[in-house]
VOPAGU-2260 file (C-alpha; in pm, 1 decimal, decimal comma):
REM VOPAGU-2260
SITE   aa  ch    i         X         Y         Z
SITE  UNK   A    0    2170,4    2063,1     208,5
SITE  UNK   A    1    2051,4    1772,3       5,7
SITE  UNK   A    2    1817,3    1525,5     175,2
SITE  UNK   A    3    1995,4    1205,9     261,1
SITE  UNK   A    4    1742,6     992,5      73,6
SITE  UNK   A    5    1492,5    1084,2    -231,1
SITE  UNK   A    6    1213,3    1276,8     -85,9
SITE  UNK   A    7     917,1     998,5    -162,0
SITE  UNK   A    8    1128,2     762,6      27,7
SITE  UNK   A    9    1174,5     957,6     342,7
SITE  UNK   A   10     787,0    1006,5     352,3
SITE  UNK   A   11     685,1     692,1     222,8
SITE  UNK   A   12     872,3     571,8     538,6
SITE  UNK   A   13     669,0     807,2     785,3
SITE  UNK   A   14     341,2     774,1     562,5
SITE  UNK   A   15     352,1     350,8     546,2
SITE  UNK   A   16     270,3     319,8     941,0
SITE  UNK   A   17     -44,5     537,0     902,1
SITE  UNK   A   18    -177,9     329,7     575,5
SITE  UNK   A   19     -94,3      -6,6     817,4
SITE  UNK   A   20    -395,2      61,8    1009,4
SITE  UNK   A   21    -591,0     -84,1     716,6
SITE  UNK   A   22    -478,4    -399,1     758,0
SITE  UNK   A   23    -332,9    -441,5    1115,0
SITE  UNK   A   24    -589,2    -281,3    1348,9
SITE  UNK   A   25    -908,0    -416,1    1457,7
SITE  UNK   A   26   -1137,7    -151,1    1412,5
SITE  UNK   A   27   -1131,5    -152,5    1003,6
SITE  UNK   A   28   -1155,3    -523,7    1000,9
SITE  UNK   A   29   -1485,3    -496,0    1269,0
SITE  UNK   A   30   -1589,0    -236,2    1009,5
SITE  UNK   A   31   -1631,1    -456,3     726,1
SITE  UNK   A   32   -1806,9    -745,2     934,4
SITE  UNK   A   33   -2091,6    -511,4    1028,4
SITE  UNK   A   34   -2136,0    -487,4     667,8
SITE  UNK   A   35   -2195,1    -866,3     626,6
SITE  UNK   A   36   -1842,2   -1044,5     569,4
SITE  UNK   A   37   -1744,6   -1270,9     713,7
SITE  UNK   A   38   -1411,9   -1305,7     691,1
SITE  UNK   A   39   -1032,8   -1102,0     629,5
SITE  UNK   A   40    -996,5   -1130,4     283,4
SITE  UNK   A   41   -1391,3   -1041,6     160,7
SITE  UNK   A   42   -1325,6    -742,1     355,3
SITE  UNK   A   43    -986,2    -636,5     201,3
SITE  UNK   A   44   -1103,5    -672,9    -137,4
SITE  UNK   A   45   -1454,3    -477,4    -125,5
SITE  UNK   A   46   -1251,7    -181,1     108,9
SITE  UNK   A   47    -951,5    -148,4    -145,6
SITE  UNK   A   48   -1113,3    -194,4    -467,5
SITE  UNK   A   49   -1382,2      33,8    -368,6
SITE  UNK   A   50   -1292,0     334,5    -566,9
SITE  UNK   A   51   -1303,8     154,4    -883,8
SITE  UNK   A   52   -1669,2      46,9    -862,7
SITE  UNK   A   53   -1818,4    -266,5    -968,4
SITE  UNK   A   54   -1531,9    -370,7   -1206,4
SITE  UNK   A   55   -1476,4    -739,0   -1316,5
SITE  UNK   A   56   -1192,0    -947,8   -1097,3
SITE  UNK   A   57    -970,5    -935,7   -1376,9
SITE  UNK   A   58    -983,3    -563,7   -1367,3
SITE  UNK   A   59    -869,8    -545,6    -967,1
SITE  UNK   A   60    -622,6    -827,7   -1038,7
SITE  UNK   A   61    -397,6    -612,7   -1276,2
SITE  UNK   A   62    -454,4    -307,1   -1096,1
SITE  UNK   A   63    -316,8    -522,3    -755,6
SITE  UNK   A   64     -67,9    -744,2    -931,7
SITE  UNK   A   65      86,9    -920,4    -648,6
SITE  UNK   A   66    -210,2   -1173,2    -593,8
SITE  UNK   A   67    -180,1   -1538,7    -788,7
SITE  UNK   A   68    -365,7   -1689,9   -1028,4
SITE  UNK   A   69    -764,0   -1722,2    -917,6
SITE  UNK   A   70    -717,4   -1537,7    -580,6
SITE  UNK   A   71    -888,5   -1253,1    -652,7
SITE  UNK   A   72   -1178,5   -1397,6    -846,0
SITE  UNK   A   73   -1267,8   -1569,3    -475,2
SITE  UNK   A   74   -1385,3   -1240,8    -389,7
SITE  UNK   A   75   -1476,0    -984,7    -656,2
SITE  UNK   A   76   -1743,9    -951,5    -769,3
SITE  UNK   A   77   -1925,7   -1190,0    -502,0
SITE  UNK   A   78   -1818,0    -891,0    -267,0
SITE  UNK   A   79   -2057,9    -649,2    -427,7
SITE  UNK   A   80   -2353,2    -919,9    -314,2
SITE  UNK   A   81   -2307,1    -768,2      44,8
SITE  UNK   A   82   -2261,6    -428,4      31,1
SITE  UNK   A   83   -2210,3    -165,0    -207,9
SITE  UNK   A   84   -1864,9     -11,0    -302,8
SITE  UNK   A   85   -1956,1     339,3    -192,6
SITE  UNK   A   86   -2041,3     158,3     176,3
SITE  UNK   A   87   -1739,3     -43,8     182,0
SITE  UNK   A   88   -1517,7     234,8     134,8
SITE  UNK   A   89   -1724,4     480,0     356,0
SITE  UNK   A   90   -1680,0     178,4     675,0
SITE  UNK   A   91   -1312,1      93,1     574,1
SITE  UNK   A   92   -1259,1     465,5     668,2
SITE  UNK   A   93   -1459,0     487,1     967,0
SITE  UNK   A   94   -1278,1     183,7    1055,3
SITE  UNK   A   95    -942,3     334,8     977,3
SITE  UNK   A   96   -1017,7     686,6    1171,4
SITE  UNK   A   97   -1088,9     519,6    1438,1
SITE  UNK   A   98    -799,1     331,8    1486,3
SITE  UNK   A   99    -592,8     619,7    1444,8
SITE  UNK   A  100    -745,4     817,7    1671,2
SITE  UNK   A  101    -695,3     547,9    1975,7
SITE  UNK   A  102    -323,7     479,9    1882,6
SITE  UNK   A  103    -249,4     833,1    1853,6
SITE  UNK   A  104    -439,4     977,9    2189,2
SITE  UNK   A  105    -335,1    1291,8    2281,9
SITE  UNK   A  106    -201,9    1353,2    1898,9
SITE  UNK   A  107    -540,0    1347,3    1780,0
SITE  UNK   A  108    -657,3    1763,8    1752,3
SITE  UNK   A  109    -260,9    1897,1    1794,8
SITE  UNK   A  110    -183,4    2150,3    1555,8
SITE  UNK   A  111      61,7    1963,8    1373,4
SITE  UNK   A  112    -175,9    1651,8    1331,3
SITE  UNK   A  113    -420,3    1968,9    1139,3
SITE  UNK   A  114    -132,0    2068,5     965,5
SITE  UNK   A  115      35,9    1712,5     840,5
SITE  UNK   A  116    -260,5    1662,3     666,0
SITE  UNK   A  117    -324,1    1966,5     558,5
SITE  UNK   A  118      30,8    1905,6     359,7
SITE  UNK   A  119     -50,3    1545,2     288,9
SITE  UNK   A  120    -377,7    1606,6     115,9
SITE  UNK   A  121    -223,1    1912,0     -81,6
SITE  UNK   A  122      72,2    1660,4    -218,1
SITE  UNK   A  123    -175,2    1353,2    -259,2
SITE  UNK   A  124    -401,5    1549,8    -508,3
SITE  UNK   A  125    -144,5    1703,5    -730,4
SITE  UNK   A  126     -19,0    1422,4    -906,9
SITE  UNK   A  127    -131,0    1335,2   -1302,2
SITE  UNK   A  128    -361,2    1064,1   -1270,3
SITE  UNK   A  129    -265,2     894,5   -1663,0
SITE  UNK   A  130    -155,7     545,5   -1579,5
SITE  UNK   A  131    -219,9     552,9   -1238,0
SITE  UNK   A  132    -551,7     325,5   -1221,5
SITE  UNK   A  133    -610,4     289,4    -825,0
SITE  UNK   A  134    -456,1     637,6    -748,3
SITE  UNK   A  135    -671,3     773,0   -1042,5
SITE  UNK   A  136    -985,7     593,7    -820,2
SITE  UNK   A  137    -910,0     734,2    -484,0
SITE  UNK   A  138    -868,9    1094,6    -631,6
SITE  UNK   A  139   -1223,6    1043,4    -749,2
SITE  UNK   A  140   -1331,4    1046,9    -376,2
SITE  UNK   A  141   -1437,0    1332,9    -198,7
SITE  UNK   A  142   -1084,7    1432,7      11,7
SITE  UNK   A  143   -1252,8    1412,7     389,3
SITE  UNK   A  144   -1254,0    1776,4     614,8
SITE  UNK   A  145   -1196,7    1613,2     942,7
SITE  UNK   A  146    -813,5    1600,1     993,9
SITE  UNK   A  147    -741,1    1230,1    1072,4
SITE  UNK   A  148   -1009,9    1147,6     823,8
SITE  UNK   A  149    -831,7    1344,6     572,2
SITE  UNK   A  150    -503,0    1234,0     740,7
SITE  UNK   A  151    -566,0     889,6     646,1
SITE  UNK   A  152    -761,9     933,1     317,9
SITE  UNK   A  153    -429,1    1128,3     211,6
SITE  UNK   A  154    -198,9     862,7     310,0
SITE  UNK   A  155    -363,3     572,5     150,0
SITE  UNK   A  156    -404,6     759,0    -167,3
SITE  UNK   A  157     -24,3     850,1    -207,0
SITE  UNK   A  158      -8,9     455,8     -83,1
SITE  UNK   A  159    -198,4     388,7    -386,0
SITE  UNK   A  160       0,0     635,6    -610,5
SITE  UNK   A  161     329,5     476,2    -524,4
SITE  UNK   A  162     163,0     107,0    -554,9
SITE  UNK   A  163      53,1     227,9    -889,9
SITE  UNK   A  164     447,5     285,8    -987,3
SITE  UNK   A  165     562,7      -8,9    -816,0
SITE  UNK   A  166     423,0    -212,1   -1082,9
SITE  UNK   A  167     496,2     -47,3   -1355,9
SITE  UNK   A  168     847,2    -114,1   -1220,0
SITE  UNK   A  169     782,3    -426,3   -1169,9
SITE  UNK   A  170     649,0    -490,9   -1539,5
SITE  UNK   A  171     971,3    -334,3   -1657,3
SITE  UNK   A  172    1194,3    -595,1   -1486,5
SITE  UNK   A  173     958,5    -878,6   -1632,7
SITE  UNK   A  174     888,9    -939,2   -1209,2
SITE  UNK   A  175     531,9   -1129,7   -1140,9
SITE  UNK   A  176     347,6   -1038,7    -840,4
SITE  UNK   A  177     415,9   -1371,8    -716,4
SITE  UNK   A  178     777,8   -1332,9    -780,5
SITE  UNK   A  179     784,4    -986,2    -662,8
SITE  UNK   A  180     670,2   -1172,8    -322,0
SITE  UNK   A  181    1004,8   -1398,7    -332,6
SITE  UNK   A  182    1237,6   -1104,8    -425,2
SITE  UNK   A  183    1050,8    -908,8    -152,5
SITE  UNK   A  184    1098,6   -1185,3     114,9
SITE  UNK   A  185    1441,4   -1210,3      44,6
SITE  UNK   A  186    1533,4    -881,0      40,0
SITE  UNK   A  187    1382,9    -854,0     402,0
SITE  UNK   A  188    1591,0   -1155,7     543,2
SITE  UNK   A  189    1293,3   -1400,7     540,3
SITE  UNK   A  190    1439,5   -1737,5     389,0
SITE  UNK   A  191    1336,9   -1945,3     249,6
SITE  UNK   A  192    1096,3   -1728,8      47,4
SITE  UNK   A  193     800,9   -2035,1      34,7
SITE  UNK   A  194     760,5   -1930,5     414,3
SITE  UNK   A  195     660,7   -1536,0     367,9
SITE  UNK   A  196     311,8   -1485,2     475,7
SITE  UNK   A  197     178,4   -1368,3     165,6
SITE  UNK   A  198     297,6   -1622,8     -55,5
SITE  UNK   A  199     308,4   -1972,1     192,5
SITE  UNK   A  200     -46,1   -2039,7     113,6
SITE  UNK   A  201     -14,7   -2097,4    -208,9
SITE  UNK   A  202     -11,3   -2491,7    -360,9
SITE  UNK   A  203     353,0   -2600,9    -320,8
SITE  UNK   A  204     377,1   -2688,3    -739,7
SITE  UNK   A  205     311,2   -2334,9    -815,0
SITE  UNK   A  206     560,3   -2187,5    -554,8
SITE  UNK   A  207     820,7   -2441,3    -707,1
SITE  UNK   A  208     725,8   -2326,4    -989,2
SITE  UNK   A  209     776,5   -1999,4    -961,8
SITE  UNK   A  210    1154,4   -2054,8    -761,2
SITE  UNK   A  211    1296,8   -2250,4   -1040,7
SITE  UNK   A  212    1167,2   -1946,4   -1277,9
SITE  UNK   A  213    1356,4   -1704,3   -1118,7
SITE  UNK   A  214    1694,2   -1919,4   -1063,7
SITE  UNK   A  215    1652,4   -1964,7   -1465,3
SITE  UNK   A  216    1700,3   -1613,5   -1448,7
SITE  UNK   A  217    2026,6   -1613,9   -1254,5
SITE  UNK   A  218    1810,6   -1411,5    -972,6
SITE  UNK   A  219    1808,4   -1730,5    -719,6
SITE  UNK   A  220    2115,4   -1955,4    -673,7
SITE  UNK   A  221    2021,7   -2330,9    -659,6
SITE  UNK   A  222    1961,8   -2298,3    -274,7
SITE  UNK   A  223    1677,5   -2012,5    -303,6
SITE  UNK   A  224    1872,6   -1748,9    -194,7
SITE  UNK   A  225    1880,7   -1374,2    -409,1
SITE  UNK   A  226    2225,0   -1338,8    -636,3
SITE  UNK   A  227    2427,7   -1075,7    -742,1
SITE  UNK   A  228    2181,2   -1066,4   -1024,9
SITE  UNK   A  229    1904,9   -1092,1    -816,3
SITE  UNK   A  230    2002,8    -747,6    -558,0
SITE  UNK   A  231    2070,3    -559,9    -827,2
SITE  UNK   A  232    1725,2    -626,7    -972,1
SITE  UNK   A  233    1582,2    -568,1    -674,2
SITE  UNK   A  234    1783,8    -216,0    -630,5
SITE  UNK   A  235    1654,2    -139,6    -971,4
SITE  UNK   A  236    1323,3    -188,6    -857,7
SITE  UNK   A  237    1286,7      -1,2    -554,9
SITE  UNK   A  238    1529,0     322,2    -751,1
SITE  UNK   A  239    1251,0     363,3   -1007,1
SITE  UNK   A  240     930,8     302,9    -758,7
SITE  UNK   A  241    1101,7     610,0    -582,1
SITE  UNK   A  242    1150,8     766,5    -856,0
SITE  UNK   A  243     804,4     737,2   -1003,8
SITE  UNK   A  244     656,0     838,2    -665,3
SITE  UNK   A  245     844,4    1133,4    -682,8
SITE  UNK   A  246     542,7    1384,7    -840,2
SITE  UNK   A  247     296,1    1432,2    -549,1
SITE  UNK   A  248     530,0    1633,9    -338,6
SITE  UNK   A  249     651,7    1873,1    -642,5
SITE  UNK   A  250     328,7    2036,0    -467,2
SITE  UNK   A  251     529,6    2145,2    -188,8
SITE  UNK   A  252     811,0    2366,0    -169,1
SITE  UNK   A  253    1111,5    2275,3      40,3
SITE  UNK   A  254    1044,7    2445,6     356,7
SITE  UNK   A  255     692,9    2269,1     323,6
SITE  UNK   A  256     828,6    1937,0     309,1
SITE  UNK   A  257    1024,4    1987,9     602,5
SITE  UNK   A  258     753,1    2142,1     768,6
SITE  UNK   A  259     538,2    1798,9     697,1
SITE  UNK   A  260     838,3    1570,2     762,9
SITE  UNK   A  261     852,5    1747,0    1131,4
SITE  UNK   A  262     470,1    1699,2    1166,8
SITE  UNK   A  263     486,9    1326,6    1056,8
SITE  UNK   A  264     713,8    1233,7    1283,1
SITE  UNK   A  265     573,0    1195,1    1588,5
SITE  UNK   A  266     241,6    1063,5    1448,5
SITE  UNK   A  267     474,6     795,8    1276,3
SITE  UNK   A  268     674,6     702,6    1558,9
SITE  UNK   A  269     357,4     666,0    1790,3
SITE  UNK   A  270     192,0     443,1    1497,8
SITE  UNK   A  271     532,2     235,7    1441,3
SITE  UNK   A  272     551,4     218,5    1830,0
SITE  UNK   A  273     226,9      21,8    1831,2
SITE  UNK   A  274     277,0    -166,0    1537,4
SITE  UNK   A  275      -5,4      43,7    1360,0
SITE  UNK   A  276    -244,4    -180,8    1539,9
């Protein structure tokens, strides 16, 4: 029988709580302060921009996209005064083993831990790389031998692979990252939109800014909220991110993926469980 939903959205759904480790649990963030920062943010940018080396900020800011104006030039390439990329990646994955390995306890060395990434890593290195800059970075790296090493290192880099779509869908709908933030917010039930944690920070003229953009657009009505327009844009989006993420698991044959859905579950549900901290 068919699968009830496209087959990079049922795993992106079991693979998203093991990538959430990089930003929720402690140990990557203690990680990156041995290295020398000093705070959240210097850390997120030197970990996830590792793989594409010493590249200017304007380089990680279109490969990112959903950061504003300036944001990114706080960070890069100041990061690379502390530490080197190779070292920021190689402690944003010690980091992000080790957090796995105390939320998932008595997972850690089962069989079908060893063979979900076994699976995972197959899929996450079989994609084409052309217009794919971050995913094209991370399949650079060396794929890692221990299991929830290579568990992770696969899941971020099909992560990356479906980030790397997600923009080009984005770009196709004429969506900023900033908007994409509002659409995003909305979409989850967060209202109003100014509020969402990636986006309140930002100076109040440029959120306003940005609102009164996308009600031009017919996308907001006058109080903030998404229109008819605005769903269906948003439905758009998230059809063709599936879509493009679609390649990696052409690796596997259909008993396969099954096989790695089964194994994913229970690692998922333990992560989700805990919040992936």
């Amino acid at each position: 029988m068919p699968h009830p939903k496209p087959v990079a959205r049922r795993l992106h759904d079991l693979i998203e709580p093991i990538s959430l480790v990089n930003f929720f649990s402690e140990e990557p963030h203690e990680a990156m302060a041995a290295l020398g920062f000093s705070n959240y943010w210097d850390g997120y940018f030197a970990g996830r921009s590792a793989p594409l080396g010493r590249v200017p900020a304007e380089v990680v800011d279109a490969a990112f996209y959903s950061f504003a104006d300036g944001e990114v030039a706080r960070h890069v390439p100041r990061v690379w005064e502390t530490t080197t990329p190779e070292e920021a990646h190689a402690a944003r994955e010690r980091g992000c083993v080790a957090a796995l390995r105390r939320i998932l306890g008595d997972l850690v060395g089962t069989s079908g831990l060893g063979r979900a990434a076994a699976l995972l890593a197959r899929a996450a290195t079989s994609a084409p790389v052309e217009g794919r800059v971050m995913y094209a970075g991370l399949r650079s790296l060396p794929v890692p031998g221990e299991p929830v090493a290579r568990l992770w290192h696969a899941a971020t880099v099909l992560r990356e692979h479906r980030g790397d779509g997600h923009v080009v869908s984005l770009v196709s709908e004429q969506v900023g990252g900033t908007e994409a933030h509002v659409l995003s917010a909305l979409d989850m039930g967060i209202y109003p939109a100014e509020s969402f944690g990636r986006i309140h920070h930002l100076p109040a003229p440029r959120l306003a800014a940005v609102m009164d953009g996308l009600r031009d657009r017919g996308l907001l009505d006058p109080e903030g909220r998404l229109t008819e327009s605005g769903r269906a844009t948003k439905a758009r989006i998230e059809a063709l991110t599936d879509a493009l993420a679609e390649a990696p698991y052409e690796a596997l044959d259909p008993l396969e993926l099954d096989e790695l859905v089964a194994a994913l579950e229970p690692l998922s549900a333990r992560l989700r469980a805990s919040g992936s901290r």
